[in-house]
Every structure is written in C-alpha cells, then in structure tokens.
Legacy VTK file of the C-alpha trace (Angstrom):
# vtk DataFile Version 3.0
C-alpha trace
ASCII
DATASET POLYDATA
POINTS 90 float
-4.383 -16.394 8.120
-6.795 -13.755 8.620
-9.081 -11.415 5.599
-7.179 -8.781 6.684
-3.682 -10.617 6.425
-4.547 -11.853 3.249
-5.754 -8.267 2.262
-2.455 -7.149 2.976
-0.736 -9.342 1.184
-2.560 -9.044 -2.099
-1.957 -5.534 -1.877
1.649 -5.751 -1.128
1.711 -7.184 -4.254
-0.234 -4.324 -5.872
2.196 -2.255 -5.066
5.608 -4.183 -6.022
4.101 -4.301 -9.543
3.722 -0.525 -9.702
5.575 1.063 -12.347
8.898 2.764 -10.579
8.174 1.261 -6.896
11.790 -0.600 -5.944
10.771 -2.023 -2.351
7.897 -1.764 -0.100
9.399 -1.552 3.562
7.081 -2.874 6.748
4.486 -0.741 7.779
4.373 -1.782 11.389
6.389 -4.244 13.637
5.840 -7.861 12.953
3.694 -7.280 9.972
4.286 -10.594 7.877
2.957 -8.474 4.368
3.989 -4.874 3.964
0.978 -2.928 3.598
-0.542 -2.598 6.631
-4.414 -2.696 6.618
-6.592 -1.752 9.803
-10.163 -1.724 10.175
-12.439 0.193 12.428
-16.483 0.136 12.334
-17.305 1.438 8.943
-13.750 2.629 8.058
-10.745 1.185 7.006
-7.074 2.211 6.558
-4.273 1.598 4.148
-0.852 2.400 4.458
2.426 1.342 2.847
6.214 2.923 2.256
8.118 2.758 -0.560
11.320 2.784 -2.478
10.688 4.962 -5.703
13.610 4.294 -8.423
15.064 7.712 -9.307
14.229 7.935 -13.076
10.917 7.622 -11.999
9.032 11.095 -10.782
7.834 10.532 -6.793
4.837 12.516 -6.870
3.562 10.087 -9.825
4.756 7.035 -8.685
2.416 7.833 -5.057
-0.212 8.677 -7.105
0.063 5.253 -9.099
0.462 3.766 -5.832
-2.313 5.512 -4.371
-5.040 5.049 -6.911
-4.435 1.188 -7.052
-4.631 0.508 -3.786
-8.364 2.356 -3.700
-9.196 0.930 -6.718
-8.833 -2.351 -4.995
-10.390 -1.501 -1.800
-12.987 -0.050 -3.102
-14.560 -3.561 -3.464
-14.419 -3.901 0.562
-16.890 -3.086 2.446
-15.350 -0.182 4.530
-14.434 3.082 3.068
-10.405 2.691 3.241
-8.485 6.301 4.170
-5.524 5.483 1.650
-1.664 6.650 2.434
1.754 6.213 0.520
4.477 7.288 2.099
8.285 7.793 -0.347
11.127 6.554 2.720
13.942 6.124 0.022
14.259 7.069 -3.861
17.172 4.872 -5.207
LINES 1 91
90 0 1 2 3 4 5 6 7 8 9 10 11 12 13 14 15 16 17 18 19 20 21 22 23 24 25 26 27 28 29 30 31 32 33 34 35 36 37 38 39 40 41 42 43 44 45 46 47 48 49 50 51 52 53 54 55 56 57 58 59 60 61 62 63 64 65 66 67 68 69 70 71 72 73 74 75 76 77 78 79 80 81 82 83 84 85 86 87 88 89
C-alpha cells in the first residue's frame, strides 16, 4: 500500500468521526479509501464528499470537515489545497 493510500485512508477516517458526517462517498473510480489525496511537486490536494445528517447545519459540518483534514495535512510536507463537497443531507 502506498503513503498516499494510507494517507487516504487515515483521513477517511477523519472524516467518518466528524460530528454530523453520515457517509463519505468515493472520490474517484477505484479509490479503495474515500478521500482522495493527489500530490504534485510542492502541492498537494484533498478532496472528499459527504453525507451531512439533517439536524446537523451543512455549512458547519464542511467547515468541521474542512479544518480537520488541514489540520492533519498540515504535518505533510506539501501544502494540501483542501475541498469538501455536501452530495446528500439525510
């Protein structure tokens, strides 16, 4: 398994613990972990899609989302471009 797989992984995790996140749905075809993380050079990118449950607001719960996923790429060497996307509130 590669850093990056494992990466991805962890923060798949990350997210699922997330106060009002329901599901985290594949970020790209194939992907074995949810979040997808890509790196390029100096620069790094993030992204993920999530199920928000309804009695929780969606603008907070991507901000939640958000800021722990940099928070835990900050300690990577690349500067990761972080983004959550809401596909489904349930």
């Amino acid at each position: 398994m590669s850093a990056d797989s494992e990466l991805a992984r962890e923060l798949t995790a990350l997210v699922l613990a997330t106060p009002g996140v329901q599901e985290v749905y594949p970020a790209g075809a194939g992907l074995e972990a949810l979040v997808r993380v890509t790196r390029s050079g100096p620069s790094g990118r993030a992204q993920a899609t999530i199920c928000v449950l309804d009695e929780h607001p969606v603008p907070t719960t991507l901000r939640e989302v958000s800021r722990a996923l940099a928070a835990r790429l900050a300690a990577e060497p690349e500067e990761f471009d972080v983004t959550v996307k809401a596909s489904r509130i349930q």
